[in-house]
PAZATOR-451185 format. One record per residue: residue number from 1; x, y, z of N, C-alpha, C, O, CB in turn. Coordinates in nm, 2 decimals. Atoms other than C-alpha are relative to their C-alpha. Glycine has a CB too. Layout:
REM PAZATOR-451185
+------+--------+--------+--------+--------+--------+--------+--------+--------+--------+--------+--------+--------+--------+--------+--------+
: fido :    n_x :    n_y :    n_z :   ca_x :   ca_y :   ca_z :    c_x :    c_y :    c_z :    o_x :    o_y :    o_z :   cb_x :   cb_y :   cb_z :
+------+--------+--------+--------+--------+--------+--------+--------+--------+--------+--------+--------+--------+--------+--------+--------+
:  NUM :      X :      Y :      Z :      X :      Y :      Z :      X :      Y :      Z :      X :      Y :      Z :      X :      Y :      Z :
...
+------+--------+--------+--------+--------+--------+--------+--------+--------+--------+--------+--------+--------+--------+--------+--------+
//
This chain:
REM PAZATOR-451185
+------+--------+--------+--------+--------+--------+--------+--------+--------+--------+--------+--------+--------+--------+--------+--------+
: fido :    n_x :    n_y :    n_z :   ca_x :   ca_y :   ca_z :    c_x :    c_y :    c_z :    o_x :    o_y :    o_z :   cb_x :   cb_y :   cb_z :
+------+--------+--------+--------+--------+--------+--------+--------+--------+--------+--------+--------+--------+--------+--------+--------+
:    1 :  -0.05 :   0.13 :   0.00 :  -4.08 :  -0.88 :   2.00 :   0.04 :  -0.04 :  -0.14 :  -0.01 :   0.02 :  -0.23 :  -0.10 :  -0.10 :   0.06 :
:    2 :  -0.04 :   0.01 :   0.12 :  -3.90 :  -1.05 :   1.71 :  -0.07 :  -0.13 :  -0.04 :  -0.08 :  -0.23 :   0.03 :   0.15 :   0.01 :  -0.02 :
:    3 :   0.06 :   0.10 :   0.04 :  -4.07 :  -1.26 :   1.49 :   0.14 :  -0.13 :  -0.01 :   0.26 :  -0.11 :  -0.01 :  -0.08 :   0.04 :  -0.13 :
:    4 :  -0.11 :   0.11 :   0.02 :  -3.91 :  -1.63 :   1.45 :   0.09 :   0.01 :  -0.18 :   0.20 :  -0.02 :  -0.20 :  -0.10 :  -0.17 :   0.02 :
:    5 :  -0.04 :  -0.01 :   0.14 :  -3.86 :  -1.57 :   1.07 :   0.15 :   0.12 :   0.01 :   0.27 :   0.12 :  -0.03 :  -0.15 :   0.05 :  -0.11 :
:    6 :  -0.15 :  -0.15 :   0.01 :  -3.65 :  -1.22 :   1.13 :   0.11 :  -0.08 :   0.12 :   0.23 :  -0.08 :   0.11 :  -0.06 :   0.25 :   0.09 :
:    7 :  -0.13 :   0.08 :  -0.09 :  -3.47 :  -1.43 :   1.41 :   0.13 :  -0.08 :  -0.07 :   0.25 :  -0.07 :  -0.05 :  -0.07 :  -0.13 :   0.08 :
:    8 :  -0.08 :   0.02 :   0.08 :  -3.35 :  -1.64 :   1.14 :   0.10 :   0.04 :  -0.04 :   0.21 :   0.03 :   0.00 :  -0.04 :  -0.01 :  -0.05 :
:    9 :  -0.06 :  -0.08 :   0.08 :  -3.27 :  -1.42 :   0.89 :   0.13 :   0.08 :   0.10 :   0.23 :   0.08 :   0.04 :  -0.11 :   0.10 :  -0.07 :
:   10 :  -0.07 :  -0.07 :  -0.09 :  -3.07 :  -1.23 :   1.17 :   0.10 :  -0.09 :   0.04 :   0.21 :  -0.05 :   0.04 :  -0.09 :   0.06 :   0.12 :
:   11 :  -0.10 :   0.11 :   0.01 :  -2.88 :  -1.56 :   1.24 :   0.08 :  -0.06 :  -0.10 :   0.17 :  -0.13 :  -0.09 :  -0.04 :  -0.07 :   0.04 :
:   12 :  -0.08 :   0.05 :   0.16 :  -2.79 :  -1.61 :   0.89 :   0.08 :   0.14 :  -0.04 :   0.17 :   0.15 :  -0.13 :  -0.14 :  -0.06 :  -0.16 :
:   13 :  -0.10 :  -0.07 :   0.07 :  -2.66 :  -1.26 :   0.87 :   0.13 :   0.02 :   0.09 :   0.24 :   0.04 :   0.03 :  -0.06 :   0.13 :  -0.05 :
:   14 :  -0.11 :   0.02 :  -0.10 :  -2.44 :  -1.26 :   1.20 :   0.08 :  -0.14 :  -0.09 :   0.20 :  -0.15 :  -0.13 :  -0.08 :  -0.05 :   0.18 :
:   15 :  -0.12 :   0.11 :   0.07 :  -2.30 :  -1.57 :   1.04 :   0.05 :   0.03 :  -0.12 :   0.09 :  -0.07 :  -0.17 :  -0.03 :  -0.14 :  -0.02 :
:   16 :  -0.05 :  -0.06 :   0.08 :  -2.19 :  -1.39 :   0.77 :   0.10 :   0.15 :   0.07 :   0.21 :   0.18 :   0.03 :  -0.11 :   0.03 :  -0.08 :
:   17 :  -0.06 :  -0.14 :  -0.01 :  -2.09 :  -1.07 :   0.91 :   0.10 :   0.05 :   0.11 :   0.18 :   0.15 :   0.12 :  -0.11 :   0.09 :   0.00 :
:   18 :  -0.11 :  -0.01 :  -0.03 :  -1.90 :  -1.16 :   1.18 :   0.11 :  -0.04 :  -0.02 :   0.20 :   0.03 :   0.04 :  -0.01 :   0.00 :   0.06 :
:   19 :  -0.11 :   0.00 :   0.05 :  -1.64 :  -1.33 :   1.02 :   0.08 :   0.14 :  -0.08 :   0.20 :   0.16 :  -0.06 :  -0.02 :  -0.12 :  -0.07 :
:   20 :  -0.04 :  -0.06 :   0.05 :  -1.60 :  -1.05 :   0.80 :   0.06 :   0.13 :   0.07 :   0.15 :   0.20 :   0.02 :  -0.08 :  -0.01 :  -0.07 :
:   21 :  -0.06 :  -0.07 :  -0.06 :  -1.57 :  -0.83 :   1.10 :   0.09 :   0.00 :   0.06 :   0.16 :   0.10 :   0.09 :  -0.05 :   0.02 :   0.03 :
:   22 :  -0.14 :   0.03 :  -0.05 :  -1.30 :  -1.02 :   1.26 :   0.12 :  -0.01 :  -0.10 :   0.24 :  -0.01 :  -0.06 :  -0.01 :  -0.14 :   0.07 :
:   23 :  -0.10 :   0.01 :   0.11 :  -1.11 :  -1.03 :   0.92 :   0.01 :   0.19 :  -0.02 :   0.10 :   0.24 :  -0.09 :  -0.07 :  -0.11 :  -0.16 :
:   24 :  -0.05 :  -0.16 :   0.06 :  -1.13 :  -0.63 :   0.90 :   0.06 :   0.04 :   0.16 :   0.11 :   0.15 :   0.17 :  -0.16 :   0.12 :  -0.09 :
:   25 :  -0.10 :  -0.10 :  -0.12 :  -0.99 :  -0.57 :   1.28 :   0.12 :  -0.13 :  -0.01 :   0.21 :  -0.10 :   0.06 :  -0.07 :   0.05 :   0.21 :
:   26 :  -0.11 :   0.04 :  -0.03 :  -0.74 :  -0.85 :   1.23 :   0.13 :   0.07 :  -0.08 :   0.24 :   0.09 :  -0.03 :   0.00 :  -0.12 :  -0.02 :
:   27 :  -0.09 :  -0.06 :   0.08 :  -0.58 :  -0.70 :   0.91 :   0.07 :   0.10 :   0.05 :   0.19 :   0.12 :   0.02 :  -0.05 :   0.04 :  -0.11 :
:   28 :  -0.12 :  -0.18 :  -0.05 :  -0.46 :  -0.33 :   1.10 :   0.03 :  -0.10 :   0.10 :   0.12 :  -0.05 :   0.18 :  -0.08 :   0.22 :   0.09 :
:   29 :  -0.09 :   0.03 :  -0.13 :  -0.35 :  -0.56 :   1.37 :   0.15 :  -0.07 :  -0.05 :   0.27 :  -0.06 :  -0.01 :  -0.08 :  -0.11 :   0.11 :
:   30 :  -0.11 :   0.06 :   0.08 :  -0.16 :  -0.77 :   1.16 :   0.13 :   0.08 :  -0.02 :   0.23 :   0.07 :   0.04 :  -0.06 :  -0.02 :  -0.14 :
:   31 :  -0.09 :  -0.10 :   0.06 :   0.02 :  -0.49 :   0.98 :   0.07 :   0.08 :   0.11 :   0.19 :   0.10 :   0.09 :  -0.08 :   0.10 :  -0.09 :
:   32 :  -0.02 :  -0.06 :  -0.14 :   0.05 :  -0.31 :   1.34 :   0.15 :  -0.07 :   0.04 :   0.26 :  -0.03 :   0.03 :  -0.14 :  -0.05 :   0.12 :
:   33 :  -0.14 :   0.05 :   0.00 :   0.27 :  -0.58 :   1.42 :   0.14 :  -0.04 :  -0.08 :   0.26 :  -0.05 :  -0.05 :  -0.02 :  -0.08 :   0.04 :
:   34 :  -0.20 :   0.01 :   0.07 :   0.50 :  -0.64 :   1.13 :   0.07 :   0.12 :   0.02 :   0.18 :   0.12 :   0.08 :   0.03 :  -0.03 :  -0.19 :
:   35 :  -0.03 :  -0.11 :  -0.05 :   0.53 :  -0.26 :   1.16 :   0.07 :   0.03 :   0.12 :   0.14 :   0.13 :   0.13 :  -0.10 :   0.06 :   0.00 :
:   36 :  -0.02 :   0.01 :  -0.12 :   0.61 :  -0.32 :   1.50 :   0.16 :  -0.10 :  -0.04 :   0.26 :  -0.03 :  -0.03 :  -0.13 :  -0.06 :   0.08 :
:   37 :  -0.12 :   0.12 :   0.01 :   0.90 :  -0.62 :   1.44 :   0.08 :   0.06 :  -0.11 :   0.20 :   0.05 :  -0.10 :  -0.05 :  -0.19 :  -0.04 :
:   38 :  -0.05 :   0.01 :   0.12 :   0.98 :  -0.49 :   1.11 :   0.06 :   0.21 :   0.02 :   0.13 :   0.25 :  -0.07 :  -0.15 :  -0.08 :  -0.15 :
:   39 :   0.00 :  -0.09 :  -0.01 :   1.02 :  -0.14 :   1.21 :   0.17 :   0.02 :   0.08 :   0.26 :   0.09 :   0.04 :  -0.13 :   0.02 :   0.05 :
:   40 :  -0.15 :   0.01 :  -0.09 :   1.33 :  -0.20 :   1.49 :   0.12 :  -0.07 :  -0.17 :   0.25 :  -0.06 :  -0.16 :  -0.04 :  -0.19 :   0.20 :
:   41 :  -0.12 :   0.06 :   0.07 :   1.52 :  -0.36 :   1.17 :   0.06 :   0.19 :  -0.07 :   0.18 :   0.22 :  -0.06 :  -0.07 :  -0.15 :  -0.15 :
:   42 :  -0.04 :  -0.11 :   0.10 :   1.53 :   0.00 :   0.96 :  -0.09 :   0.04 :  -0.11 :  -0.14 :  -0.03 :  -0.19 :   0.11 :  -0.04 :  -0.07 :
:   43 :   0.11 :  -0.11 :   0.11 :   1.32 :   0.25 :   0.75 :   0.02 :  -0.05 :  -0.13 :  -0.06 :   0.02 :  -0.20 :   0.03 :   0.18 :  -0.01 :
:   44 :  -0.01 :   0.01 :   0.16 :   1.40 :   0.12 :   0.41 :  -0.09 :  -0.11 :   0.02 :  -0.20 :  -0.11 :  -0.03 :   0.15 :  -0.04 :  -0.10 :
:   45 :   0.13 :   0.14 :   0.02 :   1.25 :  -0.24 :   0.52 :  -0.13 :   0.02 :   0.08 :  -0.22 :  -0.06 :   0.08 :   0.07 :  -0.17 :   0.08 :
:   46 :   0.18 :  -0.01 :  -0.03 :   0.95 :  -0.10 :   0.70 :  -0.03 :   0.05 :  -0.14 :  -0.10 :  -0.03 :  -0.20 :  -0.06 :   0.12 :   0.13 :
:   47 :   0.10 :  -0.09 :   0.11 :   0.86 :   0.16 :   0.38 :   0.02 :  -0.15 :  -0.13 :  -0.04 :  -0.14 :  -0.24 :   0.10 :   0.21 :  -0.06 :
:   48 :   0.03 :   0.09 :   0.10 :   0.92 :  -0.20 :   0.18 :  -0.10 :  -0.11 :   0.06 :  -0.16 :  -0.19 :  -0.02 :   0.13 :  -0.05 :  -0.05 :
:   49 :   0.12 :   0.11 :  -0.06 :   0.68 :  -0.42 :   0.42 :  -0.10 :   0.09 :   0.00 :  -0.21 :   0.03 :   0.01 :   0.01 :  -0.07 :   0.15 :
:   50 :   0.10 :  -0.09 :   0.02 :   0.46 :  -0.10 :   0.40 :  -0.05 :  -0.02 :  -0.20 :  -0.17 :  -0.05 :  -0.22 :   0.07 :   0.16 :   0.06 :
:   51 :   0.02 :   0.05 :   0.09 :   0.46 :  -0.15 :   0.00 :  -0.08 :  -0.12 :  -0.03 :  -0.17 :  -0.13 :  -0.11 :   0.10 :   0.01 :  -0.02 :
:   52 :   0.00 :   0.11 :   0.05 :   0.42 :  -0.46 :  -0.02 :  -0.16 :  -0.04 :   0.08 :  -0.25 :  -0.08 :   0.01 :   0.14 :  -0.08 :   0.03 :
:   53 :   0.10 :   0.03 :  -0.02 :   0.14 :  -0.52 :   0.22 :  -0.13 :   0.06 :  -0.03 :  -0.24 :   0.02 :   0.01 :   0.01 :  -0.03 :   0.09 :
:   54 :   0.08 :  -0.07 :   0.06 :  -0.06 :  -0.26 :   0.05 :  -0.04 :  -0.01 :  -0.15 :  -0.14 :   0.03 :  -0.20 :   0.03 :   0.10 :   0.03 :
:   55 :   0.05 :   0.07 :   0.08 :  -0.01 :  -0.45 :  -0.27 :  -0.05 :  -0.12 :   0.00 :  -0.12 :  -0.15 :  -0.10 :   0.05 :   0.02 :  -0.06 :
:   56 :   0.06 :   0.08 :  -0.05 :  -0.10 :  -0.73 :  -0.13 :  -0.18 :   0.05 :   0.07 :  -0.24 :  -0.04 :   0.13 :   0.10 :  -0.04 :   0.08 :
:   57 :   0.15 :  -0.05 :  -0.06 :  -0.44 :  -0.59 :   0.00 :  -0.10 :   0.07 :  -0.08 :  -0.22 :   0.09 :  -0.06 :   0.02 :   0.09 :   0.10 :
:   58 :   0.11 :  -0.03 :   0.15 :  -0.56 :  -0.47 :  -0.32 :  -0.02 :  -0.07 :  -0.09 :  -0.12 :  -0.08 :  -0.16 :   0.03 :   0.10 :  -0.10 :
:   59 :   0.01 :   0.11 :   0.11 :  -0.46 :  -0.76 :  -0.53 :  -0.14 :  -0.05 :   0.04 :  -0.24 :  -0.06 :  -0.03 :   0.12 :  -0.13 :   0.01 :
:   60 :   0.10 :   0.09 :  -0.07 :  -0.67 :  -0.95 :  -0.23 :  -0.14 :   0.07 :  -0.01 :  -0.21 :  -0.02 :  -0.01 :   0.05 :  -0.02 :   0.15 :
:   61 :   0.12 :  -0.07 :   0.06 :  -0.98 :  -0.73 :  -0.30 :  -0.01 :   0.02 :  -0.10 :  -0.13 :   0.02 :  -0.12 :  -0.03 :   0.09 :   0.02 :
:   62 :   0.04 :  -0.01 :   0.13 :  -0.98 :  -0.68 :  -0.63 :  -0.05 :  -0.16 :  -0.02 :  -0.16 :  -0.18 :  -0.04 :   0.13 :   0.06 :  -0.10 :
:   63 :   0.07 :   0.11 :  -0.02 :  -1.00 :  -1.07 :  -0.61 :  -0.10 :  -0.07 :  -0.01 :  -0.15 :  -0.16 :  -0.07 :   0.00 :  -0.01 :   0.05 :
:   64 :   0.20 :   0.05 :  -0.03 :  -1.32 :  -1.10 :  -0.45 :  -0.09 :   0.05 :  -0.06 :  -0.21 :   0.03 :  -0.05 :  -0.06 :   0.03 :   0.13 :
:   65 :   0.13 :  -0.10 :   0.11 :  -1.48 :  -0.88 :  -0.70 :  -0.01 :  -0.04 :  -0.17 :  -0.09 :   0.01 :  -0.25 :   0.06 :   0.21 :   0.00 :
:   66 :   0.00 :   0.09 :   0.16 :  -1.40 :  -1.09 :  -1.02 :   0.05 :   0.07 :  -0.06 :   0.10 :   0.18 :  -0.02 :  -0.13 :  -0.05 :  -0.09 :
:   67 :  -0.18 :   0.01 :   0.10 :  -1.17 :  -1.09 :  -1.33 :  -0.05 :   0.14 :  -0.08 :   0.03 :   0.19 :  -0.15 :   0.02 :  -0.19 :  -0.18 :
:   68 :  -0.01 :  -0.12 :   0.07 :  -1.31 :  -0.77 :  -1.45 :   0.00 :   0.16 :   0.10 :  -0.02 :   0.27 :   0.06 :  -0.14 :  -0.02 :  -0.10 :
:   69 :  -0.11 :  -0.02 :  -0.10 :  -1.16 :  -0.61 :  -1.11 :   0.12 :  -0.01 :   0.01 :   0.20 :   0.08 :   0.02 :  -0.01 :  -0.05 :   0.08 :
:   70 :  -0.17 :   0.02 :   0.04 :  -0.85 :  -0.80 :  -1.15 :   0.07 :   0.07 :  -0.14 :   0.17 :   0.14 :  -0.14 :   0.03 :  -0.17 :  -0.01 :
:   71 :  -0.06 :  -0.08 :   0.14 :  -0.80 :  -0.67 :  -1.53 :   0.01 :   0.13 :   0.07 :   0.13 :   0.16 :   0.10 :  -0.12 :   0.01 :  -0.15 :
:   72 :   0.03 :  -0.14 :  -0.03 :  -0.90 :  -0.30 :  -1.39 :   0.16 :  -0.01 :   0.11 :   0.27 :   0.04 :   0.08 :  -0.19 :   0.04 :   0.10 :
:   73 :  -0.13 :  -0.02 :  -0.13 :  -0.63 :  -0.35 :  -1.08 :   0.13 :  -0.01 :  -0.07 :   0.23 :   0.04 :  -0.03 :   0.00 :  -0.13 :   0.13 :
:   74 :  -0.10 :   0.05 :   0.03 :  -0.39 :  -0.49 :  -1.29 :   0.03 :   0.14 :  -0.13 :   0.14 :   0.19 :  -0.12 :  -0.03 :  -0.17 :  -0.05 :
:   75 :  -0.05 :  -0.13 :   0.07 :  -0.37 :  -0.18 :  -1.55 :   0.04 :   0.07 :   0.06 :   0.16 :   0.10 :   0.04 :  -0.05 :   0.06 :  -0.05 :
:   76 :   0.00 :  -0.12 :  -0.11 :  -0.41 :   0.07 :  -1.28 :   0.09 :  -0.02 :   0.12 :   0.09 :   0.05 :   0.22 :  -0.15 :   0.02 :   0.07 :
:   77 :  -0.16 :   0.02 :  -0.09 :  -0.09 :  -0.10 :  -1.09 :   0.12 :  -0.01 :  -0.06 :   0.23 :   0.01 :  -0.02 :   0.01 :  -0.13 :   0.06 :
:   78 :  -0.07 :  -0.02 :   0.16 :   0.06 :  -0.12 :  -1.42 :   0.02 :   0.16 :  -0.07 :   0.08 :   0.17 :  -0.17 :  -0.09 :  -0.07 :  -0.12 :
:   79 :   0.04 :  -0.10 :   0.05 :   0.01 :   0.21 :  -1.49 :   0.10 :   0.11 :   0.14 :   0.17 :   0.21 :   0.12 :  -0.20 :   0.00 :  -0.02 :
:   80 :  -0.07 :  -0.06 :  -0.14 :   0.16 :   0.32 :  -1.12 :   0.09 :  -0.02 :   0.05 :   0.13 :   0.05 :   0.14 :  -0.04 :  -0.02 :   0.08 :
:   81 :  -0.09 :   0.03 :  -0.03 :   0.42 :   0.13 :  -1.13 :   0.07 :   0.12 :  -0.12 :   0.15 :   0.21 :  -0.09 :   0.01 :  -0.15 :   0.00 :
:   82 :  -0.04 :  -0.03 :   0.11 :   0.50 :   0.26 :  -1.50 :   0.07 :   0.17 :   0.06 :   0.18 :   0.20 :   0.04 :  -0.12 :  -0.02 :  -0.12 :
:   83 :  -0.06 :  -0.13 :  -0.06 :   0.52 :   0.66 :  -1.31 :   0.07 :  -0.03 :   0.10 :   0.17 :   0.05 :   0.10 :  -0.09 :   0.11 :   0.04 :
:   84 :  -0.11 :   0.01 :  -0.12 :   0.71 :   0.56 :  -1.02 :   0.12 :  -0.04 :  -0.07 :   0.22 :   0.01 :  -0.04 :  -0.03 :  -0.10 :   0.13 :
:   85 :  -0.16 :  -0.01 :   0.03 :   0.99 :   0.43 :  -1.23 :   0.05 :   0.13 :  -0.03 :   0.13 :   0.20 :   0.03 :   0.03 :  -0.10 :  -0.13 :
:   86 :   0.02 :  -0.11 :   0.02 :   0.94 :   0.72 :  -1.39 :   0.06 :   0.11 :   0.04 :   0.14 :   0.18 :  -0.02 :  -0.09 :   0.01 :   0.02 :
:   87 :  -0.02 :  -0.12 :  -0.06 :   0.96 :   0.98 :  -1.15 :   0.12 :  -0.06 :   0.07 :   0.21 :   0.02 :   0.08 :  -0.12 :   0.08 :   0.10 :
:   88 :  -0.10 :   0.03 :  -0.03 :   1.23 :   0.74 :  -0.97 :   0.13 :   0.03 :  -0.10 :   0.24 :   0.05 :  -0.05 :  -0.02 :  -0.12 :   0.02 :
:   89 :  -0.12 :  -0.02 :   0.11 :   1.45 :   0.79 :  -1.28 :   0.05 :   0.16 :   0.02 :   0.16 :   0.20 :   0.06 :  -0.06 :  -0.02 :  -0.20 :
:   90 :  -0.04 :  -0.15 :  -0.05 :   1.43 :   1.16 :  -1.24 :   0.03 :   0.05 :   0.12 :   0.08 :   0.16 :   0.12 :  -0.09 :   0.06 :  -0.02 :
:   91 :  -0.04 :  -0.03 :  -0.09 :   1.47 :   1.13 :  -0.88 :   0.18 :  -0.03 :   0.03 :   0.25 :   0.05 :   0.10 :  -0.08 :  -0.06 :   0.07 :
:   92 :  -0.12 :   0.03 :   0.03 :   1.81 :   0.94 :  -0.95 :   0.10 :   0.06 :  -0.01 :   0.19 :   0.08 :   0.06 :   0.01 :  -0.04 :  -0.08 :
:   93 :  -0.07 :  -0.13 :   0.06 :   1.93 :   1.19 :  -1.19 :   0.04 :   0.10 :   0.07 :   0.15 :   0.16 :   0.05 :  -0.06 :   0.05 :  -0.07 :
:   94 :   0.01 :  -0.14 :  -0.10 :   1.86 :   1.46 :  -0.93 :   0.14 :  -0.04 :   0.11 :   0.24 :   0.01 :   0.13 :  -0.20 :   0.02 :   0.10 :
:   95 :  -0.12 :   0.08 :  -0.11 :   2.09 :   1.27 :  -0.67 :   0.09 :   0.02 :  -0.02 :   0.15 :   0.10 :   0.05 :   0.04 :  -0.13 :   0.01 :
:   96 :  -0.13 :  -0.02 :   0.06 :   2.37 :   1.25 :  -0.91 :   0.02 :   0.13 :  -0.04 :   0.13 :   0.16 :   0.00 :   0.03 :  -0.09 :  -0.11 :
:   97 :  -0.05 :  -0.13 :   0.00 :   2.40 :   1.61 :  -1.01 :   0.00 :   0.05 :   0.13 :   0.09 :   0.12 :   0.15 :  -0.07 :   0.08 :  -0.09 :
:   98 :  -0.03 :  -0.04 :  -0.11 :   2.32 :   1.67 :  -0.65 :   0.13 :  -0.01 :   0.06 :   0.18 :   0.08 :   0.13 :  -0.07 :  -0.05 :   0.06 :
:   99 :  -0.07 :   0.09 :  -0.07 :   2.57 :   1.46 :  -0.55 :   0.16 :   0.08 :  -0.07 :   0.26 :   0.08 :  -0.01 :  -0.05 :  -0.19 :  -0.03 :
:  100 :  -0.14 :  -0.04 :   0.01 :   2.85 :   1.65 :  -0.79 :   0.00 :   0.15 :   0.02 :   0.08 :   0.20 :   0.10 :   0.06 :  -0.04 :  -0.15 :
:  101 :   0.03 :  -0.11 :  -0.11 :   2.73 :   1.97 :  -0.73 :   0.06 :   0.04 :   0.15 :   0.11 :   0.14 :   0.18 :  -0.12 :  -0.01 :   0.02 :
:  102 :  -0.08 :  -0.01 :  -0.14 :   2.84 :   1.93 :  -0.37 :   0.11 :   0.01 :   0.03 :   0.16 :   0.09 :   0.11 :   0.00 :  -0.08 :   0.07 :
:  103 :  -0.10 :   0.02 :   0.04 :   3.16 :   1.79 :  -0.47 :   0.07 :   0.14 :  -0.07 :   0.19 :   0.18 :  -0.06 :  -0.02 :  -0.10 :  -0.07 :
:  104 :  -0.06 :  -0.13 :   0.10 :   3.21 :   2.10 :  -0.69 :   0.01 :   0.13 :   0.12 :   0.10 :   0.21 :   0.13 :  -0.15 :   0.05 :  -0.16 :
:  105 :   0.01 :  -0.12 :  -0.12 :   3.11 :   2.33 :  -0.38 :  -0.15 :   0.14 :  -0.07 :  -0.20 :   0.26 :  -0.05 :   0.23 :   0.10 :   0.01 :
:  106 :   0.15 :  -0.15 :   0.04 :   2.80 :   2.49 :  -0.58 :  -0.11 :   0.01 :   0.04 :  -0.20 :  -0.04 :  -0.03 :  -0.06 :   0.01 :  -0.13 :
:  107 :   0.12 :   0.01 :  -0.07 :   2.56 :   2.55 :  -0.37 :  -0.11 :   0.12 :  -0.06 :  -0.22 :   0.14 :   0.01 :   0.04 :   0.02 :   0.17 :
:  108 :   0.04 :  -0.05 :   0.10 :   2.41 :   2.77 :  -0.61 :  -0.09 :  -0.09 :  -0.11 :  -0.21 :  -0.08 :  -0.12 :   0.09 :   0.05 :  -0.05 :
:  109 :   0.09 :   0.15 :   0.06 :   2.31 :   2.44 :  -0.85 :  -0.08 :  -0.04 :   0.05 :  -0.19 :  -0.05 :   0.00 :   0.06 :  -0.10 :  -0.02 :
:  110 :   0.10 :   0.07 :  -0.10 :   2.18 :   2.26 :  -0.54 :  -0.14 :   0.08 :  -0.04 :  -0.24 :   0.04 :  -0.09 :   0.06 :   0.01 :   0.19 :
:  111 :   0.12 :  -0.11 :  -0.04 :   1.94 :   2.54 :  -0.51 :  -0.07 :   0.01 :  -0.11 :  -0.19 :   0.01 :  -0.11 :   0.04 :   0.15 :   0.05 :
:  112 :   0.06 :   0.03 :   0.12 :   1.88 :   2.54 :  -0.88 :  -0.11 :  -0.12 :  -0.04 :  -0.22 :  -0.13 :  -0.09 :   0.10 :  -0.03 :  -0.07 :
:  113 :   0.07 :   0.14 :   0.06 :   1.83 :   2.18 :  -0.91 :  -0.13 :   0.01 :   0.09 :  -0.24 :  -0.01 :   0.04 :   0.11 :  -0.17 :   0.04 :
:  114 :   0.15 :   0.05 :  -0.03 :   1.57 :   2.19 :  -0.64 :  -0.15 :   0.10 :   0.00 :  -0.25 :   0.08 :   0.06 :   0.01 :  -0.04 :   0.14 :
:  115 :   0.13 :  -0.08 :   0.03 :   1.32 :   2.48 :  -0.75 :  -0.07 :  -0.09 :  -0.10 :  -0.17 :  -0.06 :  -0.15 :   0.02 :   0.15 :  -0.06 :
+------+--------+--------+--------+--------+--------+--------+--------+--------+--------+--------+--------+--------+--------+--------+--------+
//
């Protein structure tokens, strides 16, 4: 049998823990559906509502863990953005010689450029 005291305590942590559990199955449902609405539009604007709600979901945790979380998140998104331009620049590049390469008929280059 449970004592009245652990009854308590057991009612003070249900009131804690199930909000927190309805906030962690609403989030994949959430996303489920924009994925869902946002998905019939076209792959560039899903893989950018996919972006976006995943920086949105770290900002929002880092958050709750205080300003010496947010500093840490904020380098370490800074830092991730800084290689994706990065490797986007070089992906660019790759495009456009791809892109005259083809034009040229050298499919020799292509094959170059992509080892």
């Amino acid at each position: 049998m449970v004592k009245p005291e652990t009854n308590l305590e057991l009612k003070g942590i249900n009131r804690l823990a199930i909000p927190a559990i309805l906030t962690g199955i609403a989030e994949p449902v959430i996303s489920l559906v924009d994925t869902a609405f946002v998905g019939q539009i076209g792959t560039t604007e899903l893989a950018a509502v996919g972006i976006a709600g995943s920086f949105y979901l770290a900002t929002r945790y880092a958050n709750g863990y205080g300003n010496t979380y947010i500093a840490a998140h904020t380098i370490a998104l800074n830092i991730w953005l800084f290689a994706s331009f990065f490797i986007d620049g070089y992906a660019h590049a790759g495009n456009a010689m791809a892109g005259r390469f083809l034009r040229q008929g050298n499919a020799a280059g292509i094959y170059a450029l992509g080892r």
